[in-house]
VMD Tcl script that draws the C-alpha trace (Angstrom):
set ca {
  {30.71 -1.65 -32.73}
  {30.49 -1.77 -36.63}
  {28.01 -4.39 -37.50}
  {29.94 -7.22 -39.94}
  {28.73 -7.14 -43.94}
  {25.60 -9.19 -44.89}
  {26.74 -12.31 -46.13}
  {27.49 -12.40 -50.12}
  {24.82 -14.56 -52.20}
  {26.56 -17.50 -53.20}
  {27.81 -17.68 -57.26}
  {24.62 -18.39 -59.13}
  {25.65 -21.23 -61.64}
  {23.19 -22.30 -64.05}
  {21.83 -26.29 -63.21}
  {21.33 -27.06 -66.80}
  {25.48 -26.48 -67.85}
  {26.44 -29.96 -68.24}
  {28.41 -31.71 -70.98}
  {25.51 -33.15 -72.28}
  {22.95 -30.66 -72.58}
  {25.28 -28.16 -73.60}
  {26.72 -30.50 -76.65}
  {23.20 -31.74 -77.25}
  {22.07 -27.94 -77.49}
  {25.31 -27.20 -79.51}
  {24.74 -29.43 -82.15}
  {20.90 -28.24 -82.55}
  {21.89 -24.83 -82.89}
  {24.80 -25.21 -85.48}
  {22.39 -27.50 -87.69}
  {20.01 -24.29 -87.26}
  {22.89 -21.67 -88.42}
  {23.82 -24.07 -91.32}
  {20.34 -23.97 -92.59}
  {18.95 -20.18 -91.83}
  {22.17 -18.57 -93.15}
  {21.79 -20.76 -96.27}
  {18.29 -20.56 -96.84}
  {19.36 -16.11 -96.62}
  {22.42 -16.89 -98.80}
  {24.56 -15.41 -96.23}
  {26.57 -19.37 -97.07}
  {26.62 -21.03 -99.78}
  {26.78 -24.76 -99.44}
  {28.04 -26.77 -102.33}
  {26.16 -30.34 -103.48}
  {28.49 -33.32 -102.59}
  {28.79 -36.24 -104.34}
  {26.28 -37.90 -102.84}
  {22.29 -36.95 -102.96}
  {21.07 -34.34 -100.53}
  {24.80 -34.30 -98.97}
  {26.29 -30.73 -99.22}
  {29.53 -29.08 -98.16}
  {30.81 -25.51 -96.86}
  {34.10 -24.45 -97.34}
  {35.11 -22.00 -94.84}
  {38.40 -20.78 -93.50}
  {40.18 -23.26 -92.06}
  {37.38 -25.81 -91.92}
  {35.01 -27.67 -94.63}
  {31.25 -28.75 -92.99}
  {29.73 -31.74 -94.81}
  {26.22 -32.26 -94.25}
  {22.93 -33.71 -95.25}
  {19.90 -31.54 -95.86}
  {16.24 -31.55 -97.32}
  {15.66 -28.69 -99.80}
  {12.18 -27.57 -98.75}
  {9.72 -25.06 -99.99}
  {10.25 -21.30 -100.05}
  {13.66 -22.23 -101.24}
  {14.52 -23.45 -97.04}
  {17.20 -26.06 -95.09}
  {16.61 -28.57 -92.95}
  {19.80 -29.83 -91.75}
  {20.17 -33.24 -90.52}
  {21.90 -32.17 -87.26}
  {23.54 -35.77 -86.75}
  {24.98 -35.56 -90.17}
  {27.17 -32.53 -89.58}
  {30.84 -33.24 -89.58}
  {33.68 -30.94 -89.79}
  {37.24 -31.04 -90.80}
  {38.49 -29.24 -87.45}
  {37.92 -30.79 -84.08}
  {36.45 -28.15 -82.32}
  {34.25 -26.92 -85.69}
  {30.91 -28.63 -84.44}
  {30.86 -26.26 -81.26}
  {28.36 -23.67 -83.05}
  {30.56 -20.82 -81.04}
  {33.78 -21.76 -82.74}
  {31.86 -21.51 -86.39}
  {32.11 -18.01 -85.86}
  {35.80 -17.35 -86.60}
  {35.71 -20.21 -89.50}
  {32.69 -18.43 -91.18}
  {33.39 -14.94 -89.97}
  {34.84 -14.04 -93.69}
  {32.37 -15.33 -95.48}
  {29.52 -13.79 -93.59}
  {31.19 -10.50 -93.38}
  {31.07 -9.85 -89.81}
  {32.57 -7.01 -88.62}
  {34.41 -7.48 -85.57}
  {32.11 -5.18 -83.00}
  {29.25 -7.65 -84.71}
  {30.85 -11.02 -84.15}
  {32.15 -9.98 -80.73}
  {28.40 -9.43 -79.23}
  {27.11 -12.05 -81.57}
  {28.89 -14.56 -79.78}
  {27.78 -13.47 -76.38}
  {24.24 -13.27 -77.79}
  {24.67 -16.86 -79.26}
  {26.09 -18.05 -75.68}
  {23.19 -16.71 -73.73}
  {20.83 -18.74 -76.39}
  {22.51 -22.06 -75.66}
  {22.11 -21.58 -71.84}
  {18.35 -21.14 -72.34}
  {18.09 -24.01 -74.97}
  {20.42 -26.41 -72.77}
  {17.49 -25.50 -70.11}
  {14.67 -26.39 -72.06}
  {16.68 -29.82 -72.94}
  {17.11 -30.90 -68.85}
  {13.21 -29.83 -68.09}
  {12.15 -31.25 -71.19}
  {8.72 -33.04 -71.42}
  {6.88 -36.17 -73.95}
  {5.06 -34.76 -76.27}
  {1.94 -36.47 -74.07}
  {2.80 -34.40 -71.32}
  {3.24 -31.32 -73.85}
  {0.00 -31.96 -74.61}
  {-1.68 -32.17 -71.50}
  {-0.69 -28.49 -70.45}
  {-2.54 -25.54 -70.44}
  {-2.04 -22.54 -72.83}
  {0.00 -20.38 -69.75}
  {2.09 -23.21 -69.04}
  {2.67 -23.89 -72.41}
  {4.27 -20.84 -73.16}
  {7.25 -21.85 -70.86}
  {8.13 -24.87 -72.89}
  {8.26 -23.20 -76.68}
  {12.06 -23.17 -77.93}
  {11.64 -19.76 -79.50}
  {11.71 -17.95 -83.27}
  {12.85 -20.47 -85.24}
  {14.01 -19.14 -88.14}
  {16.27 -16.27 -85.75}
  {19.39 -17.75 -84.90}
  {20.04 -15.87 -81.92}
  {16.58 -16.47 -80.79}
  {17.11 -16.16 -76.82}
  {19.96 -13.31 -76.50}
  {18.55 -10.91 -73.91}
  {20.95 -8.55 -73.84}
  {21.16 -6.76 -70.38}
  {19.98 -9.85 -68.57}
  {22.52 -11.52 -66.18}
  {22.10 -15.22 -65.53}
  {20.48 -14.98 -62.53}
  {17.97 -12.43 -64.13}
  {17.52 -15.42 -66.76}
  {16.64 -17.56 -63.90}
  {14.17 -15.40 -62.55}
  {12.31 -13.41 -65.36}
  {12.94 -15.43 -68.94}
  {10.14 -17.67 -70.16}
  {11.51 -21.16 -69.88}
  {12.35 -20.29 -65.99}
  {8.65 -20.65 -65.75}
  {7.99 -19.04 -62.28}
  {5.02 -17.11 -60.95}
  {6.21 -13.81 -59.49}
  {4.19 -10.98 -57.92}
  {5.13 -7.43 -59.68}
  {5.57 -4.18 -58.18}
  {3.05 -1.05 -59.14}
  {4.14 2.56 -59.52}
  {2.70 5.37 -59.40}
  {3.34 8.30 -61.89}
  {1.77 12.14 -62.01}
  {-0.16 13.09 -64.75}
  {2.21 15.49 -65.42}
  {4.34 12.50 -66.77}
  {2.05 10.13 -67.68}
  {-1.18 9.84 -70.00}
  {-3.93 6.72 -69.47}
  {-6.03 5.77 -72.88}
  {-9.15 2.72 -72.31}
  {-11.25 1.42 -74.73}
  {-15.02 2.56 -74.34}
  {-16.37 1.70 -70.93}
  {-12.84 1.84 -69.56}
  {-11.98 5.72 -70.87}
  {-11.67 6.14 -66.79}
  {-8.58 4.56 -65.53}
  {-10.81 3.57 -61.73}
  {-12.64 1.41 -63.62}
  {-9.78 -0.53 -65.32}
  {-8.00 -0.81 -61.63}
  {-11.91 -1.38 -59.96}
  {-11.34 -4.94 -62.57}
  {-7.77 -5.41 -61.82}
  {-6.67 -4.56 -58.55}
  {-8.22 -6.08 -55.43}
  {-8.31 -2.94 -53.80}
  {-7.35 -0.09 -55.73}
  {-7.54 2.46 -52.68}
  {-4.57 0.20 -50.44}
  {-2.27 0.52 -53.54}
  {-2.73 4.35 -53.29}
  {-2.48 4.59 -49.64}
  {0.88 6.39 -50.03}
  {-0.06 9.30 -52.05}
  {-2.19 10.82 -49.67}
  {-4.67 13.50 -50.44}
  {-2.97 13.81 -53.62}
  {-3.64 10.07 -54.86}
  {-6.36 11.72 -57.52}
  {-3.43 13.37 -59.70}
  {-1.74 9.84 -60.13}
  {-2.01 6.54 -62.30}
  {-1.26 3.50 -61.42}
  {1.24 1.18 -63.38}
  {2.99 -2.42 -62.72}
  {6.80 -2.43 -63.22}
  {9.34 -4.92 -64.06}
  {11.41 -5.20 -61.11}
  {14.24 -5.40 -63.77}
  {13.37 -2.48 -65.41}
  {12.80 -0.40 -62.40}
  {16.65 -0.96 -61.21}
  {18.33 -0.88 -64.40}
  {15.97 1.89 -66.35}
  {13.70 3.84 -64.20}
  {16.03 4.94 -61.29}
  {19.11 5.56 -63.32}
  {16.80 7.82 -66.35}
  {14.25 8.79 -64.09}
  {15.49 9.76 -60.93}
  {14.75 13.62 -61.22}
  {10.97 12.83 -60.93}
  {11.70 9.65 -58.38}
  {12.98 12.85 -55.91}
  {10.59 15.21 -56.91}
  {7.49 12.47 -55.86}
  {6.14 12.07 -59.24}
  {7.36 8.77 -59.39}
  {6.61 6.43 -56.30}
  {7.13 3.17 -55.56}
  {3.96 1.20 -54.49}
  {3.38 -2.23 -53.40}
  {2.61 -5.13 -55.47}
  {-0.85 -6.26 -56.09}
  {0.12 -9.34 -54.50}
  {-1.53 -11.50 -58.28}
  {1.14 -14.16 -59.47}
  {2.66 -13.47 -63.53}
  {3.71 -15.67 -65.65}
  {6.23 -14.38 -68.38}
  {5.01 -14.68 -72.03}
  {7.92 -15.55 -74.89}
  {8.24 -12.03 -75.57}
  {9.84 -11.97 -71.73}
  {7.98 -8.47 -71.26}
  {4.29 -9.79 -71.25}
  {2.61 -11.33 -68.37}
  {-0.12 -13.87 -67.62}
  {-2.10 -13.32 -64.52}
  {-1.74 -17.12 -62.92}
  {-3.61 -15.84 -59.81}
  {-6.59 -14.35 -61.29}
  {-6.60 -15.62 -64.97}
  {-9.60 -13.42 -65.56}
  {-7.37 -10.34 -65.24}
  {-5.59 -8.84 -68.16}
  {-2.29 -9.93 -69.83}
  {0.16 -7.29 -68.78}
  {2.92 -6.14 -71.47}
  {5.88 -3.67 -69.88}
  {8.65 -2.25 -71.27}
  {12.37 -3.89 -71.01}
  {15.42 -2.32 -72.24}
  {16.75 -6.00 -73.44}
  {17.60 -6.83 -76.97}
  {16.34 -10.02 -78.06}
  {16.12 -11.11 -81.34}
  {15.90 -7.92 -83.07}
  {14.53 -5.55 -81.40}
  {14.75 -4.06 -77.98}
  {11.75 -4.58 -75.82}
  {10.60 -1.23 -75.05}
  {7.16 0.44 -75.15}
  {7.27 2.90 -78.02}
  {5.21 5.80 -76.82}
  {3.02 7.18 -79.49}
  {1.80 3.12 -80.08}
  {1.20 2.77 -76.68}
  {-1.19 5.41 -76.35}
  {-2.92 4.13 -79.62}
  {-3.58 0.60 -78.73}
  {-6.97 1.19 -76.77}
  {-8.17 2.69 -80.13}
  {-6.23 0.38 -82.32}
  {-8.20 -2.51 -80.61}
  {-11.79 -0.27 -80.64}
  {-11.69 0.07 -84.35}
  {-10.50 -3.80 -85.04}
  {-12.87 -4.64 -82.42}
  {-16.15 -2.74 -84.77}
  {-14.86 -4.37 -88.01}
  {-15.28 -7.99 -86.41}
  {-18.19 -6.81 -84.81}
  {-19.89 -6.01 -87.14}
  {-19.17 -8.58 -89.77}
  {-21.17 -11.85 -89.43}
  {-18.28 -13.83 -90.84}
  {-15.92 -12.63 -88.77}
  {-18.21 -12.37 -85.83}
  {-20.26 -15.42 -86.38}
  {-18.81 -18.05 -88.67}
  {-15.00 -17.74 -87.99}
  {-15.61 -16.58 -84.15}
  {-12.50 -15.19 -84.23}
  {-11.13 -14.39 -80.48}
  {-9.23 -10.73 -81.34}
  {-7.04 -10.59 -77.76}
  {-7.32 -6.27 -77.62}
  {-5.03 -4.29 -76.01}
  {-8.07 -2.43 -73.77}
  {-6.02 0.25 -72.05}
  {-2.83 1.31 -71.49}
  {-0.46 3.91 -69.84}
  {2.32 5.73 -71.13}
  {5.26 7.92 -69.42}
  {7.57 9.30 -71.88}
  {10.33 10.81 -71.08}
  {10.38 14.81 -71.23}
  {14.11 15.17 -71.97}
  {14.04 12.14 -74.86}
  {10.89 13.57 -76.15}
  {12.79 16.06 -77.59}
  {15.43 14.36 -79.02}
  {14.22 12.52 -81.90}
  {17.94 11.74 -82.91}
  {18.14 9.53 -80.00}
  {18.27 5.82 -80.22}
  {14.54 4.66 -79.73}
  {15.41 2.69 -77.01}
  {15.51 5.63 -75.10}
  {11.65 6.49 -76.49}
  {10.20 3.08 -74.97}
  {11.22 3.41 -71.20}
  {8.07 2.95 -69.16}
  {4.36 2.36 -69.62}
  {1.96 -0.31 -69.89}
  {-0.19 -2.00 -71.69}
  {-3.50 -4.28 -70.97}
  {-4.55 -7.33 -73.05}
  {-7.12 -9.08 -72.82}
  {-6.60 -12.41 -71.40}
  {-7.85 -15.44 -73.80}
  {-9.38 -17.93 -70.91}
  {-12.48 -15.79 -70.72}
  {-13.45 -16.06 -74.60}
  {-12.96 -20.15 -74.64}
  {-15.94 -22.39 -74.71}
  {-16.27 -25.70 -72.15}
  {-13.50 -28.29 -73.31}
  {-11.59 -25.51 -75.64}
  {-8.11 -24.69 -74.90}
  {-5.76 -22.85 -76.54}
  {-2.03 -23.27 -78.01}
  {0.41 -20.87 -79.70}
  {0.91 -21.72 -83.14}
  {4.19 -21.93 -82.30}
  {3.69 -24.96 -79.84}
  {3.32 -26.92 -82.83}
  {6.91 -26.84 -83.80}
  {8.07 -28.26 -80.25}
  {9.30 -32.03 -79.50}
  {8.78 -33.76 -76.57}
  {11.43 -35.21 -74.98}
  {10.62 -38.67 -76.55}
  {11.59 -37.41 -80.00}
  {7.67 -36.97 -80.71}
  {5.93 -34.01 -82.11}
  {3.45 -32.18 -80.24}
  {1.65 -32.04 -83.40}
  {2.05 -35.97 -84.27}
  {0.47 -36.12 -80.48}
  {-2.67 -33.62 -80.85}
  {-2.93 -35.59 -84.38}
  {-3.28 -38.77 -82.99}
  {-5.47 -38.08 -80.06}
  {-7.86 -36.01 -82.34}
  {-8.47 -39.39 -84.45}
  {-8.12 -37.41 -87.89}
  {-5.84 -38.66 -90.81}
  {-2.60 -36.55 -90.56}
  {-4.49 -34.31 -93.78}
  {-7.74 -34.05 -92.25}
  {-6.40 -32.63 -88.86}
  {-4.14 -30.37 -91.44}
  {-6.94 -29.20 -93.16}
  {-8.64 -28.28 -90.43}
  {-5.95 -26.71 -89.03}
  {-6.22 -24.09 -92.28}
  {-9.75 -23.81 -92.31}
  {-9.34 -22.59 -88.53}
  {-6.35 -19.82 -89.19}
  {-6.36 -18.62 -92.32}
  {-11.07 -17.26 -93.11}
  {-10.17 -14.89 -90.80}
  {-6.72 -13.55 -92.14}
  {-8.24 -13.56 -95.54}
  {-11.04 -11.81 -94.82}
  {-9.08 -9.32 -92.92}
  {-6.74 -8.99 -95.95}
  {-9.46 -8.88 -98.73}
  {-12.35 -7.40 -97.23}
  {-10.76 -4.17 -95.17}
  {-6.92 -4.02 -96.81}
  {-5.99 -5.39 -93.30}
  {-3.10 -7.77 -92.64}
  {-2.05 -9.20 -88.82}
  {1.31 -9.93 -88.56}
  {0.43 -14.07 -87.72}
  {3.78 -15.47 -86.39}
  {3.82 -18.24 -83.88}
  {3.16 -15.81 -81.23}
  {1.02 -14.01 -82.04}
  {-1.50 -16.34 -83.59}
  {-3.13 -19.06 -81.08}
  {-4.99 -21.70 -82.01}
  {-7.75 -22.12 -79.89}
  {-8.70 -26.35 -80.29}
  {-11.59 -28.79 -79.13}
  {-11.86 -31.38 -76.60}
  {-10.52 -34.00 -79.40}
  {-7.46 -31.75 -79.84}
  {-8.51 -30.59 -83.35}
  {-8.31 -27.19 -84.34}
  {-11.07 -25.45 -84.32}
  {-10.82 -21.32 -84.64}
  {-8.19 -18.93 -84.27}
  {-7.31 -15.97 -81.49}
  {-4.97 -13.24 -82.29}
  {-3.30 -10.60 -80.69}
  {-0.46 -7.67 -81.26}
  {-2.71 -4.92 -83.03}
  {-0.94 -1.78 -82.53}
  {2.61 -3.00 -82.85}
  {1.61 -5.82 -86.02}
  {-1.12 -4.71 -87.62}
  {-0.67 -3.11 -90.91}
  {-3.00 -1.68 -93.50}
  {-3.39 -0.79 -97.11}
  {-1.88 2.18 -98.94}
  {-4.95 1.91 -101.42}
  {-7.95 4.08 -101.20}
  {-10.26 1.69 -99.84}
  {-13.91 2.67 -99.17}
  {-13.51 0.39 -95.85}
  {-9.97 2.49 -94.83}
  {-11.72 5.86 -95.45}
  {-13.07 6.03 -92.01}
  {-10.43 5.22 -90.22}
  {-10.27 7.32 -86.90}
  {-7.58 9.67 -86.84}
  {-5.77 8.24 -83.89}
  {-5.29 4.97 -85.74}
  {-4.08 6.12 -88.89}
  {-0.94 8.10 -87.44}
  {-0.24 5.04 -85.93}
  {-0.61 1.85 -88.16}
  {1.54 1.91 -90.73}
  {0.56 1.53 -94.90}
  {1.69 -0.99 -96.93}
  {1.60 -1.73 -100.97}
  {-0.46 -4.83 -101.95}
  {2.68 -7.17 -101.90}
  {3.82 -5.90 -98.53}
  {0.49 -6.36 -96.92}
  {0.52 -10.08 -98.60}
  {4.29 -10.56 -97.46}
  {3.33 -10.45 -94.20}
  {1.08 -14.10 -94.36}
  {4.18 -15.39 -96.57}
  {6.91 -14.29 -94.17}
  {5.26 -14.54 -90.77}
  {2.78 -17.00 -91.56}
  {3.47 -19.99 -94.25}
  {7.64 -19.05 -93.96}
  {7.95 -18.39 -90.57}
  {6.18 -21.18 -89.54}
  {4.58 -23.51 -91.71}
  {8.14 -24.03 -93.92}
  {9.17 -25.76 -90.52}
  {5.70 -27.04 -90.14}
  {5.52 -29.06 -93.18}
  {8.39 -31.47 -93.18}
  {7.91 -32.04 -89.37}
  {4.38 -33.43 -90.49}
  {5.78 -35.15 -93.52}
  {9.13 -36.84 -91.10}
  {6.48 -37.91 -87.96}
  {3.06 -38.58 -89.82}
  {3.57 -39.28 -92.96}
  {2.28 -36.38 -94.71}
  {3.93 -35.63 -97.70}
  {5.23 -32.12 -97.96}
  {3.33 -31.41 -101.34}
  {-0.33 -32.29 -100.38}
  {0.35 -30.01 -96.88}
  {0.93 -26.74 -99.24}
  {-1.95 -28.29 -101.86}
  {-4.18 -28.45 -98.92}
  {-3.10 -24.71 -98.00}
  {-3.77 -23.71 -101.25}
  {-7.05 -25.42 -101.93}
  {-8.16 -23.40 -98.35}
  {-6.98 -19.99 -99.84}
  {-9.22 -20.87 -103.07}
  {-12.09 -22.23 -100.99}
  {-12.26 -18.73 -99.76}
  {-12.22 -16.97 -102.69}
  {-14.63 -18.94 -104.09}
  {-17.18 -17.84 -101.02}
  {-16.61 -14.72 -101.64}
  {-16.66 -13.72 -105.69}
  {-17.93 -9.89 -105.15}
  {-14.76 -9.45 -103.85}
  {-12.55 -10.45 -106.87}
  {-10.73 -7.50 -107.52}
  {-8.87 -7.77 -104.20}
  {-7.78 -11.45 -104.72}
  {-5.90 -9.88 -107.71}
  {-5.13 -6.61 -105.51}
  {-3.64 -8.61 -103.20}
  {-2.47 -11.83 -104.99}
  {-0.92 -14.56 -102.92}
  {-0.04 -17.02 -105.66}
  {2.30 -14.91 -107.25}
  {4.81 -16.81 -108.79}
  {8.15 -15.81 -106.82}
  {8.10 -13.48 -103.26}
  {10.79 -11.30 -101.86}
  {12.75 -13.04 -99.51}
  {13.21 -11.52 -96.06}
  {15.83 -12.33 -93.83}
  {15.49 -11.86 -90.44}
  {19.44 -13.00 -89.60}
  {21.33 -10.83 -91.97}
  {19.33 -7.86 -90.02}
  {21.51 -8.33 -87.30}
  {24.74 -9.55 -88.76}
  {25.18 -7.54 -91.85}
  {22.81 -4.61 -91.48}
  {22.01 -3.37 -87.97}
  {24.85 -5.12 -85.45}
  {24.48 -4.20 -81.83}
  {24.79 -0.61 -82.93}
  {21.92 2.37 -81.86}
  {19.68 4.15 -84.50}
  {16.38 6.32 -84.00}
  {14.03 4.30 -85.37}
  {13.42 -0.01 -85.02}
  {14.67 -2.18 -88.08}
  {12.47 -3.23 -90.28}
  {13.22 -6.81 -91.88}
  {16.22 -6.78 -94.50}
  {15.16 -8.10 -97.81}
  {17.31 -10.16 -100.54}
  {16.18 -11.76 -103.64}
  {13.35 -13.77 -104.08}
  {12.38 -17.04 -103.38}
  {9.43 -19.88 -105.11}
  {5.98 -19.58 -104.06}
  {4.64 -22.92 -102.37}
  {1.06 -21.72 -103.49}
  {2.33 -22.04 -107.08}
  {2.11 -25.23 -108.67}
  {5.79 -24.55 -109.53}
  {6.66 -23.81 -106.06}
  {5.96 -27.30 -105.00}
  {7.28 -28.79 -108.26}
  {11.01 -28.45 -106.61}
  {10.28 -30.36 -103.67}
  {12.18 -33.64 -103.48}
  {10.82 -37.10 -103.96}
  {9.97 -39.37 -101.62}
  {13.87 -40.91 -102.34}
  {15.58 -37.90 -102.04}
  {13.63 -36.89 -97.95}
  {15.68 -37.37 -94.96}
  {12.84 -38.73 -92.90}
  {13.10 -39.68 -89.63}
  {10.30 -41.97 -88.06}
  {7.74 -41.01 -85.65}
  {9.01 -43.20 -82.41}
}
mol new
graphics top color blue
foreach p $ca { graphics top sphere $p radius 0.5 }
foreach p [lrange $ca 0 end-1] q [lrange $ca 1 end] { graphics top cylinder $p $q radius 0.2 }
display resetview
């Protein structure tokens, strides 16, 4: 007798849709639209009659608002204030149509805007029902951190993930913050390549540190296990990439399935990173996903791949060998010690192909930061500092508090911890990280003041100087095909954009609303840190006017017109790079600051 069907899985439906986590997420997110596609100029809000009020007049609907003009030319939107002449015009989905016009939205655009939009409330609506105080934000650990972080913030569509389902949301995105064990492949060398830093050039001794026992895992290859690496896989991936692109070399046994390693992960914010929770003295793991999330899909691109062992040998020497670096700053420089890289052998040779199809499968090993903290340290994204706690209180009002520094001491501190080592970086060897929220963690004492900075990213975010630099003239030969050259005012754009506008703009009046620290003295105390530094350093004068940060006006890039005006959903060869339109005030200027509203025009909302 025929044996009946397995039962169906019942309907997964998301615990976190109810009316008022979705409104309460709604009405964060439009207030966020309202100000990043002003602060771009993709809107153009008029003044009202009343200071700081402003209104939008859209197609069918007027917004009236009330906003702070901040530095870099930015919006803060009070998201109470927004009101809107048609009744369903505060549901940030329904702006689309009004605003579609003046946008200029094509219609393929809008359509998978809107889904990507959707998919960003769910997530948000989540973080709102497992919110936490800001005490209890502060009381976690860096890993579990990472799981309570509300995303880019200056990227509308900050939590898309194209090609995830909701119940892949529930199990792999950040903010479902579960521990899973991943599966391991193995791949011939005929497909795949390994690369390690020095002491780890053989692959055995990067699984001898990883892998409990290396020689179970290869148990299925046989005699033949020699002429294979070793790889984790996203279980995601595997089903939706690696069968379906790969299945010649699935049946042909140079691709096998393996076990897992049995070691709990933790997803990162970039969804395709992993910490180790079981053995946090094992390496960060970063895979490839073919998911689009904020602008980029989530692959491994090949040639990087293979580079980032030497990437991270050469950045490794320069700190090395630089007291400051090495000794003063102590800067923690998370490298990427070995990775491995299967590239496709029909894509290879089609470089016309959209380069999602060049980023299918690899890996890539990071160093984890646990190992490189001293007793009582513990480290935070910079990014953490932009989250509230469910009490309406900063997690930075709460680290400033139990540190027992005045709001501008803590503030100060926090500079002189991030930016010696950026500068010197910049100004000494033409080198610029790319030091968003993610990338850049600040590692803190046990008084919850900052004390030094970790970074990490090097192949994919590091950029260098297109100057003939004595300190660039060495550079191995793998590295240079790899890192990409940049003019002095790109290399400096990328502390302006990724640093002081992508996260200090939204730093600064969060510090001035909940402690009291007036928006002007945080960019004066930025400034006087940038100058301190300079001042340590006079032989290297000519490169502070090389690469001069207090120019008066920088080019402003917008990361949301990228995908609404420029790239869409659509394929290409190659990833965007960040669109670019006008300019905007320097905050390091004195006439940068000069704009900023008085202490009568400043929506400020009281610590509770």
């Amino acid at each position: 007798m025929p044996q009946p069907p397995a039962a169906e899985p019942p309907l997964y439906l998301p615990p976190q849709l109810t009316p008022g986590h979705w409104q309460r997420a709604g009405r964060t997110l439009l207030a966020k639209m309202l100000g990043e596609f002003a602060y771009e100029e993709l809107i153009t809000p008029e003044p009202g009659t009343a200071e700081g009020t402003y209104l939008l007049r859209l197609d069918g609907a007027e917004y009236r608002f009330l906003a702070r003009r901040g530095a870099y030319g930015s919006w803060q939107v009070d998201e109470d204030s927004v009101r809107c002449s048609a009744p369903d015009g505060l549901d940030p989905l329904r702006f689309l149509p009004y605003a579609r016009r003046a946008l200029g939205l094509r219609g393929d655009t809008t359509g998978h805007l809107v889904r990507e939009l959707t998919a960003t409330l769910i997530a948000d609506a989540h973080l709102l029902a497992t919110a936490l105080t800001a005490a209890e934000l502060a009381d976690l650990g860096h890993t579990d951190l990472e799981g309570r972080q509300g995303g880019h913030p200056w990227i509308v569509p900050n939590k898309g993930r194209l090609g995830f389902s909701a119940r892949d949301t529930a199990r792999w995105a950040p903010e479902a913050r579960t521990p899973r064990p991943l599966p391991w492949i193995a791949v011939h060398r005929r497909l795949a390549e390994y690369r390690g830093v020095p002491g780890l050039t053989d692959p055995d001794r990067l699984y001898a540190r990883e892998l409990d026992d290396p020689d179970a895992l290869r148990a299925a290859l046989g005699p033949d296990a020699d002429d294979y690496l070793l790889l984790p896989v996203h279980p995601w991936q595997w089903d939706e990439t690696v069968v379906p692109l790969f299945a010649p070399w699935i049946a042909s046994g140079e691709i096998v399935p393996l076990p897992s390693d049995g070691d709990l992960r933790l997803p990162q914010q970039s969804i395709r990173s992993f910490f180790n929770q079981s053995r946090p003295d094992r390496c960060t793991v970063k895979l490839p996903l073919a998911v689009l999330n904020t602008l980029v899909w989530r692959g491994l691109p090949t040639e990087r791949t293979l580079a980032a062992p030497a990437v991270t040998a050469w950045i490794h020497g320069l700190r090395d060998a630089d007291p400051f670096l090495r000794d003063e700053c102590r800067v923690v420089l998370l490298g990427e010690i070995a990775s491995v890289t299967v590239d496709h052998p029909l894509y290879r040779e089609l470089p016309e192909a959209p380069y999602q199809y060049k980023e299918l499968l690899g890996a890539i090993w990071r160093e984890p930061l646990g190992p490189a903290l001293d007793p009582g340290e513990r480290g935070r994204t910079l990014a953490a500092l932009l989250q509230t706690g469910s009490d309406g209180r900063a997690l930075a009002a709460e680290l400033i508090a139990r540190s027992g520094l005045t709001p501008a001491a803590w503030t100060a501190r926090l500079f002189a911890a991030m930016l010696p080592p950026l500068l010197h970086f910049l100004y000494r060897y033409g080198l610029v990280f790319s030091p968003h929220g993610e990338n850049a963690i600040l590692v803190f004492d046990a008084a919850d003041a900052p004390v030094r900075l970790a970074v990490k990213d090097f192949v994919d975010d590091v950029n260098l100087s297109d100057q003939d630099l004595p300190e660039l003239r060495g550079l191995p030969a793998e590295v240079a095909e790899v890192l990409l050259r940049e003019d002095p005012q790109g290399l400096c754009q990328f502390l302006h954009s990724g640093l002081f506008i992508g996260v200090y703009r939204y730093l600064a009046p969060l510090l001035e609303a909940q402690t009291g620290l007036p928006e002007a003295e945080f960019w004066a105390l930025l400034r006087a840190e940038i100058l301190r530094h300079q001042e340590r350093f006079p032989e290297l004068k000519e490169r502070f006017a090389l690469f001069d940060l207090f120019r008066p006006r920088i080019d402003r890039l917008c990361l949301n017109r990228n995908r609404l005006l420029l790239d869409g959903y659509g394929d290409r060869p190659h990833r965007p790079h960040a669109a670019r339109h006008g300019t905007v005030p320097n905050a390091l200027t004195p006439e940068g600051t000069a704009a900023l509203p008085g202490q009568q025009d400043r929506i400020v909302t009281p610590a509770p």
